[in-house]
N, C-alpha and C positions, 0 to 999 in steps of 0.2 A: 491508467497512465503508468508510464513504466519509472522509477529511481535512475536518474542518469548514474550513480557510481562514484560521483564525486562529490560526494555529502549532500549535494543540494536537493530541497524540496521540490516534490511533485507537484504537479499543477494540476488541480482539480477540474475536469472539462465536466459543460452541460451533458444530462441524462436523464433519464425517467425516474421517481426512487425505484422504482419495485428492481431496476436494473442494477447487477453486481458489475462494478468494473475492476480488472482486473489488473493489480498492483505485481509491476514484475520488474526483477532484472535482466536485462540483454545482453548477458554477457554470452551468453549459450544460445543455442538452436535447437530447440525450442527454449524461449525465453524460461528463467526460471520465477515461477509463483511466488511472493511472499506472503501477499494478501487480498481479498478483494474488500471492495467499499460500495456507499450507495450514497446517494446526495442528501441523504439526509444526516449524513454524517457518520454512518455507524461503520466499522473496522472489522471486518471478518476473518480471523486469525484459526487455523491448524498448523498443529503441530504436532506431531504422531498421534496420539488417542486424545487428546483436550482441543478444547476450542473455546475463542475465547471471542467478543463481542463487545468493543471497547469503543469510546467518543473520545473527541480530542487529538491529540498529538502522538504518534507512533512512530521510534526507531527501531531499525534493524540492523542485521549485519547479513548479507546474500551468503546461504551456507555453500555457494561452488568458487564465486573470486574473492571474498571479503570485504566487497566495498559496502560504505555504510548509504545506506536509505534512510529517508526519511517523508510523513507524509502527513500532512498540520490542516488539519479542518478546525480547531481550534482560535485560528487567528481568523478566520473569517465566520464564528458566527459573534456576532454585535447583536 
């Protein structure tokens, strides 16, 4: 699901785990990538040579318009 741009959270939709889904902004053609995820919660971050593999709650900033992203599997696991 994509960061609308205007600070607000992403809405996590149904998926398989093994399935990456792919965390973008639309401000571009082709959408630009921040991250992708999987329903079990985990955050799959590149960022030129590191990669990072985080739970929980993740912001960003889209490196083409600057609008900030955000994307919270934290408040839904109970």
């Amino acid at each position: 699901m994509s960061g609308r741009g205007d600070g607000a959270q992403s809405e996590i939709g149904p998926a398989s785990p093994n399935v990456l889904v792919r965390w973008e902004c639309r401000c571009r053609q082709p959408p630009v990538l921040l991250a992708t995820y999987d329903t079990r919660g985990r955050i799959h971050i590149k960022a030129r040579d590191r990669y990072w593999h985080v739970h929980g709650t993740v912001q960003t900033v889209c490196p083409r318009c600057g609008a900030q992203h955000a994307l919270d599997f934290a408040s839904r696991e109970s």
